[in-house]
C-alpha positions as CSV (number, residue, x, y, z in Angstrom):
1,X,11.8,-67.5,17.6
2,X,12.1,-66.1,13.9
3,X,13.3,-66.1,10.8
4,X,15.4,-62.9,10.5
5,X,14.2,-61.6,6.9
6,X,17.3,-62.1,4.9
7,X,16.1,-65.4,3.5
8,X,19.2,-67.4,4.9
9,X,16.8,-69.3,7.3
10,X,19.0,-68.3,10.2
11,X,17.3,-68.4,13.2
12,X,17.2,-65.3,15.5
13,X,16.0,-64.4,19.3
14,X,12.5,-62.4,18.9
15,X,12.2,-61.3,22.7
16,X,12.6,-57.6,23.3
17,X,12.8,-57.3,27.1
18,X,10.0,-55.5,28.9
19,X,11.5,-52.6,30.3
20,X,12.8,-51.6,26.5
21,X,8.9,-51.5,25.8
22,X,8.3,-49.6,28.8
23,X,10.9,-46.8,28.1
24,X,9.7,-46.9,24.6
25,X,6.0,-46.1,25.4
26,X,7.4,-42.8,27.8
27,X,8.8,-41.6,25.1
28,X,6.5,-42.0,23.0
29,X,4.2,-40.1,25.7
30,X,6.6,-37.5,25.7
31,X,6.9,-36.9,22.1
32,X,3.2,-36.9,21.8
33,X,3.3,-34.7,24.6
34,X,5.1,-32.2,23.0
35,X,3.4,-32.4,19.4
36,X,0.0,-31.5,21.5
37,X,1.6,-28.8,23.1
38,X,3.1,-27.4,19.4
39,X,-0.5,-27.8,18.5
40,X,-1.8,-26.2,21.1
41,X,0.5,-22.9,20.8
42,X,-0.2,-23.0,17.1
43,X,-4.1,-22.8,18.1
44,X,-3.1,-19.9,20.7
45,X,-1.7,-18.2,18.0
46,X,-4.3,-18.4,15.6
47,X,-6.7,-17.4,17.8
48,X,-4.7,-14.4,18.4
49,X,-4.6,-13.8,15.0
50,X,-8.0,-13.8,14.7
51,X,-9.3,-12.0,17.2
52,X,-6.9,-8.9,17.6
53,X,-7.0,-5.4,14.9
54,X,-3.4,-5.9,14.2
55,X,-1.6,-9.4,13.8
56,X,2.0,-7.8,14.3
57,X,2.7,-10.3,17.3
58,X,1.5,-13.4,16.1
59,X,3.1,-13.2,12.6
60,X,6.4,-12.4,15.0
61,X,5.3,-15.5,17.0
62,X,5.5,-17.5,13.5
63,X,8.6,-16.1,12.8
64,X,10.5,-16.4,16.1
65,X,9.3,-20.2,15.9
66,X,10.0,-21.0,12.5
67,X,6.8,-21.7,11.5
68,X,7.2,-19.2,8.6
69,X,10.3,-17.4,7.1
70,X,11.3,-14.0,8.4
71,X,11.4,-12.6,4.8
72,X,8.4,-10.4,3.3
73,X,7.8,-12.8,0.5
74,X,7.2,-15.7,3.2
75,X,4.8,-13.4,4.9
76,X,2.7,-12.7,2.2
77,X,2.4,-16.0,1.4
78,X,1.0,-16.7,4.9
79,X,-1.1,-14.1,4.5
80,X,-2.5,-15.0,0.8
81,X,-2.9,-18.8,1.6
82,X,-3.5,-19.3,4.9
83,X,-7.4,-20.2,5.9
84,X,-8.9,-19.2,9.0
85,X,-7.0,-15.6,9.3
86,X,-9.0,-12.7,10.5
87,X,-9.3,-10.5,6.9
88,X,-9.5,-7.4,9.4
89,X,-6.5,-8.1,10.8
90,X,-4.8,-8.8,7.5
91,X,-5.7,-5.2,6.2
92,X,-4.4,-3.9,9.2
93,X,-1.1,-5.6,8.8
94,X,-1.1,-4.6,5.1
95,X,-1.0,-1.2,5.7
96,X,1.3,-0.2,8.3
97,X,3.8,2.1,6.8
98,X,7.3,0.6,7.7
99,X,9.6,-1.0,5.2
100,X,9.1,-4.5,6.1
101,X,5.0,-3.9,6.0
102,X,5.2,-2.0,2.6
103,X,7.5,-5.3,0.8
104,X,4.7,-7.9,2.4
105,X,2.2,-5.5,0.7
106,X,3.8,-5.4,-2.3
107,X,4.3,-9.2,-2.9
108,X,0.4,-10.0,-1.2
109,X,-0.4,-7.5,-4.3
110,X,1.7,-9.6,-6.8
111,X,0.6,-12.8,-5.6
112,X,-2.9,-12.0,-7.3
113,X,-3.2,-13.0,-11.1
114,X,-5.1,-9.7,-13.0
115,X,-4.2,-10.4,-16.3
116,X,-6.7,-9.9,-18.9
117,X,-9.3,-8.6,-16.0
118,X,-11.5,-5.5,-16.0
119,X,-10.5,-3.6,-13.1
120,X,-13.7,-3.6,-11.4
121,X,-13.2,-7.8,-11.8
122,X,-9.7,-7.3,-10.3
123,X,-10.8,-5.1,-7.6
124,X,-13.8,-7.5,-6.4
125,X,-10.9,-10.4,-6.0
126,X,-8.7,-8.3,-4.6
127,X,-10.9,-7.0,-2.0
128,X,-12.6,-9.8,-0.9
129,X,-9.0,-11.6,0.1
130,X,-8.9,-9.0,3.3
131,X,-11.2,-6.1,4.7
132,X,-9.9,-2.4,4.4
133,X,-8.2,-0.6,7.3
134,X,-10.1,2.5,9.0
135,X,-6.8,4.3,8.3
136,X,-6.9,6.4,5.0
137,X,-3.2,6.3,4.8
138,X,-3.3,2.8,5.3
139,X,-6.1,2.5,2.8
140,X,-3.8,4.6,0.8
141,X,-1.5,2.4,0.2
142,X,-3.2,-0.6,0.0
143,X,-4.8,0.8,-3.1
144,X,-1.7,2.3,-4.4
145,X,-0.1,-1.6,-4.5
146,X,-3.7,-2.6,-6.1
147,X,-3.2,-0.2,-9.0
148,X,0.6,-0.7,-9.0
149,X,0.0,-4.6,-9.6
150,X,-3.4,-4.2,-11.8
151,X,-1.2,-1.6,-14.5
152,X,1.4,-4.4,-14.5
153,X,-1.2,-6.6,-16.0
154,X,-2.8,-4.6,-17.7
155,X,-0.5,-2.3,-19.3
156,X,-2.2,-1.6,-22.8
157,X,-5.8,-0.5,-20.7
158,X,-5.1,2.3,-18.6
159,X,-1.7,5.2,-19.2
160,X,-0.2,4.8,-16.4
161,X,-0.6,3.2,-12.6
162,X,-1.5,6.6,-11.1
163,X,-4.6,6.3,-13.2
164,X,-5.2,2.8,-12.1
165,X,-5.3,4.3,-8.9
166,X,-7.7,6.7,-9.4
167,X,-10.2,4.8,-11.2
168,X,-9.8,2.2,-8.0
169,X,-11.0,5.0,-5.6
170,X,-13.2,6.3,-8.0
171,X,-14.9,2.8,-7.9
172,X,-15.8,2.1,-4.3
173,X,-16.8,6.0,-4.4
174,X,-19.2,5.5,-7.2
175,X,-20.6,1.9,-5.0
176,X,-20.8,4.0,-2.2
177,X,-23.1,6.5,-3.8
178,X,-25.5,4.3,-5.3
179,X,-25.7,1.3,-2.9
180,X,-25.9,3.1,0.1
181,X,-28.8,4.7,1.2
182,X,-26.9,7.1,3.7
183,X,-25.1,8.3,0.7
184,X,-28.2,9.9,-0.9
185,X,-28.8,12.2,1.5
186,X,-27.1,15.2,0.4
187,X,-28.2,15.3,-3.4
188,X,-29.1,11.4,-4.5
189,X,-26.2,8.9,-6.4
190,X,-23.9,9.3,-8.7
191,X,-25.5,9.5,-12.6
192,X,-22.8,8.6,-15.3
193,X,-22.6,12.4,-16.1
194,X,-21.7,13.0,-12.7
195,X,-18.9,9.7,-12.5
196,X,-17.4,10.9,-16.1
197,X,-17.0,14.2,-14.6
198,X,-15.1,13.4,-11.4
199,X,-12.8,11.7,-13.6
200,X,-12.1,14.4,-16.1
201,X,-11.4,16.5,-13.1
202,X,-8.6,14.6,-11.8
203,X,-7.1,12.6,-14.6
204,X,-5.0,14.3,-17.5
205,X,-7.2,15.2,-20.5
206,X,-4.5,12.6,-22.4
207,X,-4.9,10.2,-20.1
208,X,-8.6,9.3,-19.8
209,X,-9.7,6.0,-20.5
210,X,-11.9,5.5,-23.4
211,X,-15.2,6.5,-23.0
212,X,-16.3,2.8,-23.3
213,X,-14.3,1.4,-20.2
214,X,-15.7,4.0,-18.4
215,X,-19.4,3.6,-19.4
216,X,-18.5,-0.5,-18.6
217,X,-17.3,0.5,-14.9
218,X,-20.5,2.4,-14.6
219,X,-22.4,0.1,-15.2
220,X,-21.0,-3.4,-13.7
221,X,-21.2,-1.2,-10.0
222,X,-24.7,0.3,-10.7
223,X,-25.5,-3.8,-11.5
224,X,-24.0,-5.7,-9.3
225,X,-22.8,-3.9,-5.8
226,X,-19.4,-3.7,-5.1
227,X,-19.3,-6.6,-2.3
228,X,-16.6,-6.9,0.6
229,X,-16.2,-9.5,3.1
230,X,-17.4,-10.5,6.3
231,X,-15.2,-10.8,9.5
232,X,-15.3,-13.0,12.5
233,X,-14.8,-9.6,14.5
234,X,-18.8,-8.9,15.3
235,X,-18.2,-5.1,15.6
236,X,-21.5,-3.0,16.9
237,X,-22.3,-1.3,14.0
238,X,-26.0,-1.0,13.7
239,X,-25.9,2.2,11.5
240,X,-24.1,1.0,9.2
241,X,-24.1,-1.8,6.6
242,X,-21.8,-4.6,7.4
243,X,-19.9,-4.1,4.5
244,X,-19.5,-0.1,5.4
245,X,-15.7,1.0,4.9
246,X,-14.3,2.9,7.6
247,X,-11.8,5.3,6.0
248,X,-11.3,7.1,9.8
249,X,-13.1,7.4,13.1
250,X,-11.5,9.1,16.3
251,X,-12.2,11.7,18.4
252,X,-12.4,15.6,17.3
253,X,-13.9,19.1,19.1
254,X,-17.0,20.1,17.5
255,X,-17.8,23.7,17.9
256,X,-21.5,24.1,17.8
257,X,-24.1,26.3,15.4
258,X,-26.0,28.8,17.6
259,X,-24.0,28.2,20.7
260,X,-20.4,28.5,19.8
261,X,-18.8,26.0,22.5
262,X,-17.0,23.2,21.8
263,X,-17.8,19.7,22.5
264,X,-15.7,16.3,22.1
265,X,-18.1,13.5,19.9
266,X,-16.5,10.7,18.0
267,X,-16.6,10.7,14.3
268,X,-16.2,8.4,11.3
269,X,-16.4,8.6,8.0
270,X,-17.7,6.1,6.0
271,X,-20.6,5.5,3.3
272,X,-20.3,8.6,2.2
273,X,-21.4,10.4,5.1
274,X,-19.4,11.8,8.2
275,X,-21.4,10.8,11.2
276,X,-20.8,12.1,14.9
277,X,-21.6,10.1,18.2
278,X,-21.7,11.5,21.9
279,X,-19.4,8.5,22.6
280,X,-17.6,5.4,20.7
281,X,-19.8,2.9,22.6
282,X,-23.1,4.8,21.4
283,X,-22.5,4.0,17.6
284,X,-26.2,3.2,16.7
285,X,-27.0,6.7,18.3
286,X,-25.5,9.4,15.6
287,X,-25.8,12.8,17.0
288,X,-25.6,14.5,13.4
289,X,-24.7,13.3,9.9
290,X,-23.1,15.5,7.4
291,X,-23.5,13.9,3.7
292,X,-19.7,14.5,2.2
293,X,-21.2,15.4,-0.8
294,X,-20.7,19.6,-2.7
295,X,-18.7,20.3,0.5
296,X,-15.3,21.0,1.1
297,X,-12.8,21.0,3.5
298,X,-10.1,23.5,4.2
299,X,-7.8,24.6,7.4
300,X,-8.3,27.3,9.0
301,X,-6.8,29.6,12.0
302,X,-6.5,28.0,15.4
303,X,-9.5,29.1,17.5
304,X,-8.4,31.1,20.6
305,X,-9.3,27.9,22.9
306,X,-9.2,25.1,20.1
307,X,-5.7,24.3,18.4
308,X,-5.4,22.5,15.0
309,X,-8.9,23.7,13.6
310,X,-10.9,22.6,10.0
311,X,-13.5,22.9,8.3
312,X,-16.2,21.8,5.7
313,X,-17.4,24.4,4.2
314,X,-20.3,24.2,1.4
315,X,-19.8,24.5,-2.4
316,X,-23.0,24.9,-3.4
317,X,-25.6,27.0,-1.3
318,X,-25.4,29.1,1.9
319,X,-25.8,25.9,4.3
320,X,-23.6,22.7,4.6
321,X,-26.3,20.2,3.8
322,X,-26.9,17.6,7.0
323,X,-29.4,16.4,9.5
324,X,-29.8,15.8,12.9
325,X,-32.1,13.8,15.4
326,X,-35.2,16.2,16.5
327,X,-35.0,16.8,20.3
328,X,-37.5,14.9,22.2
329,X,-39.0,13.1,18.9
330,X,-37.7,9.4,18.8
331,X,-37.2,8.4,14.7
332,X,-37.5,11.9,13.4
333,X,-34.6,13.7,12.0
334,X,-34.3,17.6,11.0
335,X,-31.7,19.4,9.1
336,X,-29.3,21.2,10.2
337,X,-28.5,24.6,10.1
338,X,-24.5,25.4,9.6
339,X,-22.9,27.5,7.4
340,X,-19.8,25.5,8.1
341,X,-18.6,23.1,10.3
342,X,-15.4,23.4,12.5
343,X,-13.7,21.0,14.1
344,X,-10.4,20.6,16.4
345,X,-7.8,17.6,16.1
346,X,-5.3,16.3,18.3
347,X,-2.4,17.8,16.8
348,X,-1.0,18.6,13.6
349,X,-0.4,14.9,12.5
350,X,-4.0,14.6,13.0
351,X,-6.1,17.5,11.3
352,X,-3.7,16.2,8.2
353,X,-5.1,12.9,8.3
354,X,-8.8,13.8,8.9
355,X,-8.5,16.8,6.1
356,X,-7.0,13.8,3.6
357,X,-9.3,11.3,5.2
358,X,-12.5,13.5,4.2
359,X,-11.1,14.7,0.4
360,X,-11.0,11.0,0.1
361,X,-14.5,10.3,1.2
362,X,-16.1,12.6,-0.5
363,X,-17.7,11.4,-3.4
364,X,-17.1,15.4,-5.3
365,X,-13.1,14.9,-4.8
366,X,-11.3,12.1,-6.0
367,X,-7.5,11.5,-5.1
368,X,-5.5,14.2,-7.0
369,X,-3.1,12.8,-9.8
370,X,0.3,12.6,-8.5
371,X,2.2,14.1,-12.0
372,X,5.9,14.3,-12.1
């Protein structure tokens, strides 16, 4: 027996018969139940998340569940705040091209305060919050928001957000160049002649940056390397650094020097350099790397056995400047010998991405400025 709490000093019956305790305690069970299997699916899905090259199901998973909102704004806050998130996965997700994937882009971009920063500042933040796609479209447009958002800033630094963009690529072009030993092969780094050339050569003469901003961009990359981040994806890369961008990799025909068949190899393109591999499982194993640097690349008539041909041609010298392993000589590498190099994509679709994909990781050609 009790008081019943009202201060009345009425006297109430206490006893709660036992079978009400024992359908309280199942239901508890079951609730808790439940709650461990929400938890569980939540840690399914994050797994997922983590572990596959594009997140497209598990952010619908979120969505279908109401775990987030199915608006692009919602997303990209996921995306932005939430720990634990493969930062592959989120550049993947970031640059797909459909309507949907180019508003989360945009917001992700706006969620990021660059007011009052240097854009090589801006770009270090920026690109530590997810790793670049192997897709140059994608990486297209995930540097297109970049510069869109940096220019809203910064309006008063650079003339417009085309430049903004240009600068970016010209930025992890010139990091490329002179913290990547692979990138020397073809003619050593970029000096700050060479950088303040590129520029004038795609920027409007009225719309370079003073000569000072430019001299400060040189010099905080040459200083302090341009740094991306690590994944929990352990990807076999031996060749290259950890940090190495993939602008493209995929399959092409190679037609060869001396002998003029053609052979399938798998190439990427990435610290300055387009390397090709017997196989994709042989990546530590490059059967020829071709430095992208006084070369070109142009398409050219369909070979009578090979359809949707390219290819780099040199633009200073007789020989396109590369080197290959020396047969039978483990360690030692020779150069090679072509006065071009020819390739064969897929389809149409394709040679156009690897002939933008290779303008773009060239360190002689920066993106050209899109003038209305």
């Amino acid at each position: 027996m009790t008081l019943n709490g009202f201060g009345n000093g009425t006297v109430v019956d206490s006893h709660i018969p036992m079978d009400c305790i024992r359908r309280r305690k199942e239901q508890l069970k079951k609730e808790i139940q439940e709650i461990r299997e929400k938890i569980a699916q939540c840690e399914i899905e994050m797994s997922m998340i983590q572990t596959h090259s594009n997140d497209e199901y598990g952010i619908r998973w979120l969505t279908d569940n109401s775990l987030i909102q199915n608006t692009p704004e919602h997303t990209a806050a996921f995306l932005f705040n939430e720990t634990g998130l493969s930062k592959r996965a989120i550049g993947d997700y970031l640059g797909e091209k459909d309507n949907f994937h180019i508003e989360v882009l945009k917001h992700f971009a706006h969620m990021h305060d660059f007011f009052s920063m240097e854009i090589v500042d801006a770009l270090r933040r920026y690109l530590f919050t997810f790793i670049l796609p192997g897709e140059a479209q994608k990486i297209d447009r995930i540097m297109e928001a970049f510069a869109q958002r940096y220019y809203e800033c910064n309006p008063h630094i650079y003339a417009t957000a085309e430049v903004c963009y240009i600068i970016s690529f010209a930025i992890i072009m010139l990091n490329t160049s002179l913290h990547n030993k692979s990138a020397r092969l073809g003619g050593g780094p970029f000096t700050y002649e060479k950088f303040v050339n590129s520029l004038s050569e795609t920027i409007a003469r009225h719309q370079i940056p003073d000569q000072n901003i430019i001299k400060n961009i040189y010099d905080s990359i040459k200083n302090n390397e341009l740094k991306f981040p690590d994944d929990d994806i352990n990807l076999t890369m031996p060749v290259f650094g950890s940090d190495s961008i993939i602008i493209k990799e995929g399959w092409l025909w190679k037609q060869g020097g001396r002998v003029r068949n053609w052979k399938r190899r798998w190439f990427i393109i990435t610290d300055g350099c387009l390397f090709y591999f017997e196989s994709r499982t042989e990546v530590d194993s490059p059967r020829g790397v071709i430095p992208l640097v006084d070369v070109a690349v142009r398409e050219i008539e369909d070979d009578r056995t090979k359809p949707f041909c390219f290819e780099l041609f040199p633009l200073a010298g007789d020989k396109v400047k590369a080197s290959k392993p020396a047969p039978g000589e483990v360690g030692k590498w020779i150069e090679g010998h072509h006065t071009v190099y020819r390739m064969s994509a897929l389809s149409e679709d394709d040679r156009k991405d690897w002939i933008r994909a290779l303008r773009i990781g060239s360190q002689n050609q920066l993106p050209k400025q899109r003038l209305s």
